[in-house]
C-alpha positions in Angstrom: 46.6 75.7 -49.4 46.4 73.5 -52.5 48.2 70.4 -52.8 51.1 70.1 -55.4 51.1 66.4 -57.0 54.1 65.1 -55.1 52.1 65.4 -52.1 49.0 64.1 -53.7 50.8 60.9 -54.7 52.1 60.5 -51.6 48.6 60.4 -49.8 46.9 57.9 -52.6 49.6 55.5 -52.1 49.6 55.8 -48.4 45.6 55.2 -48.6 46.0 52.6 -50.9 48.7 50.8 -48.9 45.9 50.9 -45.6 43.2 49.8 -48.1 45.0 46.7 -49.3 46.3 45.7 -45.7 42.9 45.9 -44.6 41.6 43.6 -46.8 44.3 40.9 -46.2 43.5 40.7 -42.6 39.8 40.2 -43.1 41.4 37.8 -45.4 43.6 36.0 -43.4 41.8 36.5 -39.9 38.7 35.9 -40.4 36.9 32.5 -40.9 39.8 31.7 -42.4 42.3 28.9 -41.4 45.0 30.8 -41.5 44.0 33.4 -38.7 42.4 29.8 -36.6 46.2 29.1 -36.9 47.4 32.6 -35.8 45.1 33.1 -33.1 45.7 29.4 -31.4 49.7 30.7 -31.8 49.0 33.8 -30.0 46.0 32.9 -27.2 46.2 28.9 -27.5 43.0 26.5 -27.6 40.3 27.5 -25.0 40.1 24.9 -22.7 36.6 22.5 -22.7 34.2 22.8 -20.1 32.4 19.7 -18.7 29.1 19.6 -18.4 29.3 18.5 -15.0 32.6 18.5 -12.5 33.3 14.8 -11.4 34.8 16.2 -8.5 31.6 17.9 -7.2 29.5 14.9 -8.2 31.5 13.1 -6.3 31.8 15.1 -3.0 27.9 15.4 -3.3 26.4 11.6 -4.1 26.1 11.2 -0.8 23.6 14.0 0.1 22.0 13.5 -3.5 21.2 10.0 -2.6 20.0 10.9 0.9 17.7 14.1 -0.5 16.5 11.4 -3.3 15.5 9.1 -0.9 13.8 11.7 1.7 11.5 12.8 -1.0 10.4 9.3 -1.9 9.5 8.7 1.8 7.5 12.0 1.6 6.0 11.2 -1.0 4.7 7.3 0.6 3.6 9.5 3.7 1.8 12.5 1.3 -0.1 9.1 -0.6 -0.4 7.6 3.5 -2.6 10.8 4.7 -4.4 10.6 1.1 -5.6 7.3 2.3 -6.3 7.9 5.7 -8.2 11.3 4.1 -10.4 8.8 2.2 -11.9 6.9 5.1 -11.9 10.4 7.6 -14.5 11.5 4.7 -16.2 8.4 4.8 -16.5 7.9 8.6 -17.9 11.9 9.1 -20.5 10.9 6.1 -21.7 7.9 8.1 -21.5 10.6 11.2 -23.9 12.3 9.6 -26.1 10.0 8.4 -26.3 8.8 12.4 -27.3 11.8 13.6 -29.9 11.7 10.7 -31.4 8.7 12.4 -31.0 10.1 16.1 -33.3 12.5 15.0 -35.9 10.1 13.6 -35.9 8.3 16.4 -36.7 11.6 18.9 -39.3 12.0 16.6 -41.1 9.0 16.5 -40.6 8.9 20.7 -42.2 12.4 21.0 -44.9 10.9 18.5 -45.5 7.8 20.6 -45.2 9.9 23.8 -47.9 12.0 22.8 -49.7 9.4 21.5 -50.2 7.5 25.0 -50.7 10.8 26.7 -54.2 11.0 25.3 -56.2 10.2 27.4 -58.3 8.2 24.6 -55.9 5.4 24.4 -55.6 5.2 28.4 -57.0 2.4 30.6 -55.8 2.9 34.5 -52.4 3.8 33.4 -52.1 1.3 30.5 -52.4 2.0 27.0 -55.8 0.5 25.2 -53.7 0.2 21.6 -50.6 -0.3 20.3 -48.6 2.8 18.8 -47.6 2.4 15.3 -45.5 5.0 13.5 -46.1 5.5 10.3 -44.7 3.3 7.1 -42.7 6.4 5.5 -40.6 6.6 9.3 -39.8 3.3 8.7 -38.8 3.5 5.2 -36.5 6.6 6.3 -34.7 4.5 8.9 -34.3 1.8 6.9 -33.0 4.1 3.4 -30.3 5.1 6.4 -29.3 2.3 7.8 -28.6 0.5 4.1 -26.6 4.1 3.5 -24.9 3.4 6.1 -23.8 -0.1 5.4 -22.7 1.0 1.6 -20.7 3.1 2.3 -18.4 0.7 4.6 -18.9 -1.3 1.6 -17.9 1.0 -0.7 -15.1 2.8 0.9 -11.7 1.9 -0.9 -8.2 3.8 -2.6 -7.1 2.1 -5.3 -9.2 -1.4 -4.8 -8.1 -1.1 -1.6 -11.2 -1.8 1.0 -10.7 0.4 4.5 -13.7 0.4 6.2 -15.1 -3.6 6.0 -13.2 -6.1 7.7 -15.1 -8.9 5.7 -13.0 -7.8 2.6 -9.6 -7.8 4.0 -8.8 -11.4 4.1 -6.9 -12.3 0.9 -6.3 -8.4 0.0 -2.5 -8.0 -0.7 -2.1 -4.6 0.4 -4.1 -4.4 3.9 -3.9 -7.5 6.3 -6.5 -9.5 8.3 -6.0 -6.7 11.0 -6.8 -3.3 9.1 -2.7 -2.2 8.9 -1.7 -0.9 5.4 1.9 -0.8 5.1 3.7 2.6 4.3 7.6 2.0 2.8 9.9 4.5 4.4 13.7 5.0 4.7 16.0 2.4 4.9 15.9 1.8 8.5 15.4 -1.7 11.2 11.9 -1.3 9.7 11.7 0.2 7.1 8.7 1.2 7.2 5.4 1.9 9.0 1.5 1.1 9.4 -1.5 2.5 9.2 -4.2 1.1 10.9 -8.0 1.1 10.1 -11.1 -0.2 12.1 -13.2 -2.8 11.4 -16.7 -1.1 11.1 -18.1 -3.6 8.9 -18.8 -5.5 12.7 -20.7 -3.3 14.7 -23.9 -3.3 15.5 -25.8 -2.4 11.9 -28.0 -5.3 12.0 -29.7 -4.4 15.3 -31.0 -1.3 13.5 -34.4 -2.0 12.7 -37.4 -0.3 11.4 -39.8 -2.7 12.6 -38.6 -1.9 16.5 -40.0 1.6 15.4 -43.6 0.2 16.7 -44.6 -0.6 20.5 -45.7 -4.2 19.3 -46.3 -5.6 23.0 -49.8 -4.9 23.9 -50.3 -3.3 27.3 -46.7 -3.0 28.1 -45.4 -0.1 26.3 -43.3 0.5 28.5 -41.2 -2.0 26.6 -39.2 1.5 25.3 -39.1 0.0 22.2 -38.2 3.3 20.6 -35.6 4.3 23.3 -33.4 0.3 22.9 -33.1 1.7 19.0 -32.6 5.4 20.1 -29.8 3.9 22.7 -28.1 1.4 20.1 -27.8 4.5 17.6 -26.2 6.7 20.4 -23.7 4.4 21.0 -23.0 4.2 17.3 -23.0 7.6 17.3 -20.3 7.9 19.7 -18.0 5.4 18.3 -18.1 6.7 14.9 -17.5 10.2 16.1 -14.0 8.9 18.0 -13.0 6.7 14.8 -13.7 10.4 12.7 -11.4 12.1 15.3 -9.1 9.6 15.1 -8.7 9.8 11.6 -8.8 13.0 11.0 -6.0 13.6 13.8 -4.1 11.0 12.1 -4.2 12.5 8.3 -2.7 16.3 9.7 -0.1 14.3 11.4 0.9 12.4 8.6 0.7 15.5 6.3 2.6 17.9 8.7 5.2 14.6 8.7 5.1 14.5 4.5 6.0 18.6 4.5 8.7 17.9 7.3 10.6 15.5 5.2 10.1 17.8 2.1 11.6 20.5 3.7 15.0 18.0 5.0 15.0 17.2 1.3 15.1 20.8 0.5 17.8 21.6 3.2 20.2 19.0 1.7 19.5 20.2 -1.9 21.3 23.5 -0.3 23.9 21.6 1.2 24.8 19.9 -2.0 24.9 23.2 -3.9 26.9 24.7 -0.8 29.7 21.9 -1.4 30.0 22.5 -5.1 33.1 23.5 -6.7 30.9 24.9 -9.8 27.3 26.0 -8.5 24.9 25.2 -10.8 22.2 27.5 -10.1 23.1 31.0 -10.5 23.5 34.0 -8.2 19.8 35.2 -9.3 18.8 31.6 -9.4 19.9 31.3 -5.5 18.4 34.8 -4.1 15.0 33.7 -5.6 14.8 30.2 -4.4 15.8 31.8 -1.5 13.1 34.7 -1.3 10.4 32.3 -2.7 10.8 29.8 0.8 9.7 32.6 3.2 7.6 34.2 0.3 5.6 31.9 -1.4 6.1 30.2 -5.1 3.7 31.7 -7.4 6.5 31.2 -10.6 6.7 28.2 -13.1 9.7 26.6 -12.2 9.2 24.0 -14.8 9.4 25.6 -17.7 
């Protein structure tokens, strides 16, 4: 049905009415100041959002300060069994290096032992000569014996000497008797020791090549051999207990650096528990929460 023009004009000037209304409100409403004004008029000013709620900061200091603290401590006691670490690796090296010799000296006996069994060098029971082992067995005890004495000498964290005794006197950070102090939480000590051995004082300088030989003619039965064999057992021994020990006390004092980690990480939880505003998010929460049973493979950092 066509259109007559009564009904045409009527639908350009309705469409031009929309047209022009439409283009005042984009006007008017937006970017402009005068629909800023109407909009604050109708919804009012949004309200400003702190970057942090004193309320919850202050309701948590207390457990922030605690947690802050904890960690430090774990961290002393992470740097403690680092330390202790240092010598335990140091002490098993000399370990080995003691058995090294024990089996020299076996050698050489069974050497010296075969030698007065022939019946060559036999007199009515006594020997006719005087064993002598050879000069590279005694350069091999004695290369051991000097390793051993380095590394006491050499054994140190940070410039701090922990295996000779002769070093300690006038050294700020370990005292006359071995104990290196560990800062803890505030506390009636605040604090704790860890103690090393002297091993710069034992008994290195009795280990000698030239007791190798049976130098005592007709009395071989001096066991020459067997006193050096003896002295290194013992050393032996006490070595092995001082690597026990300090290996026993580096897992305890890394089990005790985790511990504290993990009361640090319990009162991180409690401080976002008391918060009025969290400040992780829901995700944020399941994963740190999935990661502690799971593992942490993630970035966290960035």
């Amino acid at each position: 049905m066509a259109l007559n023009d009564l009904e045409r004009y009527l639908i350009f000037n309705t469409h031009n009415h929309l047209w022009q209304q439409d283009m005042l409100m984009n006007a008017y409403f937006r970017g402009s100041s005068v629909g800023a004004n109407l909009r604050e008029m109708m919804i009012g000013r949004p309200p400003v959002q702190p970057l942090t709620n004193p309320f919850d900061e202050a309701i948590t200091g207390q457990l922030r300060s605690d947690s802050r603290a904890i960690r430090r401590n774990a961290a002393n006691v992470q740097e403690a069994a680092q330390v202790m670490g240092v010598a335990s690796e140091a002490v098993s090296t000399m370990k080995t290096v003691l058995e090294e010799m024990e089996e020299l000296l076996k050698k050489i006996k069974e050497e010296r032992d075969l030698y007065y069994d022939d019946e060559e060098n036999q007199d009515n029971g006594d020997p006719d000569g005087t064993f002598e082992t050879s000069d590279a067995n005694k350069e091999d005890y004695k290369s051991l014996k000097n390793r051993l004495t380095s590394i006491i000498e050499s054994t140190t964290y940070n410039s701090i000497p922990l295996l000779d005794g002769s070093q300690w006197p006038g050294t700020e950070q370990i005292d006359d008797d071995g104990n290196i102090f560990i800062k803890g939480l505030p506390g009636r000590d605040n604090g704790f020791n860890i103690t090393f051995r002297d091993l710069d004082s034992m008994q290195w300088d009795e280990l000698d090549e030239s007791e190798l030989d049976d130098s005592d003619r007709g009395d071989w039965k001096t066991k020459n051999v067997e006193s050096q064999l003896e002295l290194v057992s013992d050393l032996l021994g006490d070595i092995t207990l001082t690597q026990d020990l300090y290996s026993s006390r580096k897992s305890s004092l890394e089990f005790q650096s985790a511990s504290l980690e993990s009361q640090a990480d319990l009162l991180d939880q409690a401080v976002e528990a008391r918060r009025q505003t969290p400040t992780l998010s829901l995700e944020e929460i399941l994963v740190d929460l999935l990661l502690r049973y799971s593992g942490n493979i993630m970035n966290q950092i960035g």
